[in-house]
C-alpha positions, -999 to 999 in steps of 0.1 A, spaced: -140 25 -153 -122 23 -188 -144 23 -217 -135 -15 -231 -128 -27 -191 -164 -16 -188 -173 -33 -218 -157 -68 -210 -172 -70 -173 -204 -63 -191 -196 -89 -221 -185 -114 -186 -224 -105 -174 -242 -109 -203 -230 -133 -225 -220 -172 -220 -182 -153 -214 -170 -187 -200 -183 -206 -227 -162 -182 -252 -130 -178 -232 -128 -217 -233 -115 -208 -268 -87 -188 -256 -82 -211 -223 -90 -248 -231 -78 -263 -199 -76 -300 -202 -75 -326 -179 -42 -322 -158 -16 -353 -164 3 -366 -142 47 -362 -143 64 -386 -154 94 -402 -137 119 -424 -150 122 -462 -142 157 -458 -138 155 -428 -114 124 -446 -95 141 -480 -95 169 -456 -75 144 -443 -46 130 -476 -39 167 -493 -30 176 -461 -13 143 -463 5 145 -501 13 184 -499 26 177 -467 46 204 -450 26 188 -413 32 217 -392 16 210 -413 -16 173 -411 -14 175 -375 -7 195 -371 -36 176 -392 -56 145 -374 -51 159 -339 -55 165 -355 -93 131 -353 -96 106 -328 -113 86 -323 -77 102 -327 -48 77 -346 -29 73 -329 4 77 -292 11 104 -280 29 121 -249 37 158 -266 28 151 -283 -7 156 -256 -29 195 -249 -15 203 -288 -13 191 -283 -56 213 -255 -65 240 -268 -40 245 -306 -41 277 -309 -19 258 -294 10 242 -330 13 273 -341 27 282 -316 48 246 -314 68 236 -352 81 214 -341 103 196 -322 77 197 -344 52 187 -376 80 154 -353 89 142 -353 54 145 -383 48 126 -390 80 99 -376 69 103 -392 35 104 -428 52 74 -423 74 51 -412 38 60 -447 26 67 -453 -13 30 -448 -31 32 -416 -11 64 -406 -20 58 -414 -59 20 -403 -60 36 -366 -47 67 -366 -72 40 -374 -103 14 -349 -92 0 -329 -117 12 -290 -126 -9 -266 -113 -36 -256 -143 -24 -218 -138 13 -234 -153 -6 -244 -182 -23 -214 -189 8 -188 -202 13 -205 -235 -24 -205 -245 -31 -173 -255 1 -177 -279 -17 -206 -295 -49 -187 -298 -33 -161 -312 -11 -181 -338 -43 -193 -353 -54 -158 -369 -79 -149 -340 -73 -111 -349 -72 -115 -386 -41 -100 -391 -1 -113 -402 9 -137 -373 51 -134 -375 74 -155 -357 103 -137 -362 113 -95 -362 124 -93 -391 90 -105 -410 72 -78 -385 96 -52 -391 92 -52 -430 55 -56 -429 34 -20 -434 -3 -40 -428 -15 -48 -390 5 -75 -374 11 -94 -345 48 -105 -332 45 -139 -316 76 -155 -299 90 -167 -268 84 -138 -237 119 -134 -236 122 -125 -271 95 -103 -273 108 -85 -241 142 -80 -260 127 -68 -293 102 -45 -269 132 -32 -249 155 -24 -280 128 -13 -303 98 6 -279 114 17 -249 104 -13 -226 118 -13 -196 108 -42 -169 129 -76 -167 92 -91 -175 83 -114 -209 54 -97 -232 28 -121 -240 14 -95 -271 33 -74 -295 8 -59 -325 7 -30 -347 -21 -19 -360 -26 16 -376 14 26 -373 7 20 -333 24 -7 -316 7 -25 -288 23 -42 -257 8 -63 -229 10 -91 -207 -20 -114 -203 -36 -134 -169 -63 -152 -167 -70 -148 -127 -94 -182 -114 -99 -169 -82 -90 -139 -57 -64 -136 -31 -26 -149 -30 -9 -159 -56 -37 -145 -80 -35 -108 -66 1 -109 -69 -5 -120 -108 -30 -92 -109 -3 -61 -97 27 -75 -116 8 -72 -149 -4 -38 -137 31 -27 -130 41 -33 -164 9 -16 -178 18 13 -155 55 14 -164 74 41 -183 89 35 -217 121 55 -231 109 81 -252 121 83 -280 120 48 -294 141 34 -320 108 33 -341 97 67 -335 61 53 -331 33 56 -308 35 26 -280 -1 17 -263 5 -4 -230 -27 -25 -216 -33 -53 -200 -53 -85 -206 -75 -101 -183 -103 -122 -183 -115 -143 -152 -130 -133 -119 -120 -96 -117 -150 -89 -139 -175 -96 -110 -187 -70 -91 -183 -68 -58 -150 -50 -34 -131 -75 -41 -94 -56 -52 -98 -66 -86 -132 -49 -96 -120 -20 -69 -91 -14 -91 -108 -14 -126 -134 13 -107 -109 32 -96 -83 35 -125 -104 48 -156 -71 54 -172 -59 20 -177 -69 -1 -202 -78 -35 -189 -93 -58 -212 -110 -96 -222 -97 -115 -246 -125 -120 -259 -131 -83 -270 -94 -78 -281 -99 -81 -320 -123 -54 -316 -104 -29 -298 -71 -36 -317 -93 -23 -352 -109 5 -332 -73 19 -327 
């Protein structure tokens, strides 16, 4: 196992590490989605006068469509197949009518899942000087900075300024860009609630980018550092993939949050 992966599954043993990452992750409460009284006023006539084209496309107006089906997703992106497919559009709605209208609406104004609400977290923790260091929102300020500094913008435009400037190369957003001693750090960050699914898949994607190759040289002739971020349940032991994978991969530097600061001053 890596050095500081070793050290963060030993800090998620030892210490209250929930308690801590809290600080990084303060998941609240979810809320409910809204919807519109003009767009719900809508539903209900379409729903009372049987008009199912209009209360499918009512509905598809909305945030979450409110039951899962194989079809939705094209009638979105392609409207004018609602008129073209009756029977398509009459066996939604079937199903729609037999839910009833509190089902309908409780399903449309469902909470996100907490693992939406988690990406822009770490970006807020950052943003309030956890690592002691220059926080800039734009590249210009980081470029013309000599101290330690973190980038913090949108994923898209740290991928662009990563890609142009250090040789990235995945269509993936960044969630850190530092510098510290003349080296320039990149990573994506997860914080993985449980194992299997849609977590593992989390887990290898951020891998992939760790693993990736950059273009050498880089337009800033610098030493790039890729790692990756975790914090959550691949810290327990057991043979679970995740805890596998930190055994097996020594090489990779996979670490908490929580011990971030410290490594980034170590470099």
């Amino acid at each position: 196992m890596n050095y500081w992966t070793s050290l963060s599954a030993d800090y998620a043993k030892q210490r209250n590490y929930l308690d801590e990452l809290y600080r990084v992750y303060p998941i609240v409460p979810n809320i409910r989605r809204e919807m519109s009284t003009g767009l719900w006023e809508k539903i209900e006539r379409a729903y009372h006068e049987r008009n199912n084209i209009e209360l499918v496309k009512s509905l598809l107006k909305t945030e979450l469509f409110p039951i899962k089906d194989s079809y939705i997703a094209y009638l979105r992106k392609d409207l004018s197949a609602i008129e073209r497919n009756p029977d398509t559009v009459n066996r939604i709605a079937g199903c729609l009518i037999q839910m009833g209208l509190d089902k309908i609406y409780e399903k449309c104004t469902e909470p996100k899942e907490t693992n939406r609400q988690i990406g822009p977290m770490f970006k807020r923790w950052i943003s309030q000087g956890t690592l002691g260091c220059s926080i800039c929102t734009n590249a210009e300020e980081f470029l013309s900075l000599d101290s330690n500094a973190v980038l913090n913008m949108s994923d898209s435009a740290m991928k662009a300024f990563a890609k142009y400037y250090l040789g990235y190369n995945r269509d993936k957003g960044l969630d850190l860009i530092a510098r510290f001693n003349n080296k320039y750090i990149i990573a994506e960050t997860k914080f993985l609630t449980d194992f299997g699914g849609h977590q593992n898949a989390q887990f290898f994607d951020a891998i992939a980018t760790l693993n990736s190759e950059l273009t050498i040289p880089n337009r800033l002739d610098a030493e790039v550092i890729k790692i990756a971020i975790f914090d959550g349940v691949l810290y327990i032991p057991g043979r679970n993939k995740f805890y596998q994978y930190l055994t097996n991969n020594p090489n990779d530097t996979i670490i908490s949050s929580l011990l971030l600061r410290e490594y980034l001053y170590a470099l």
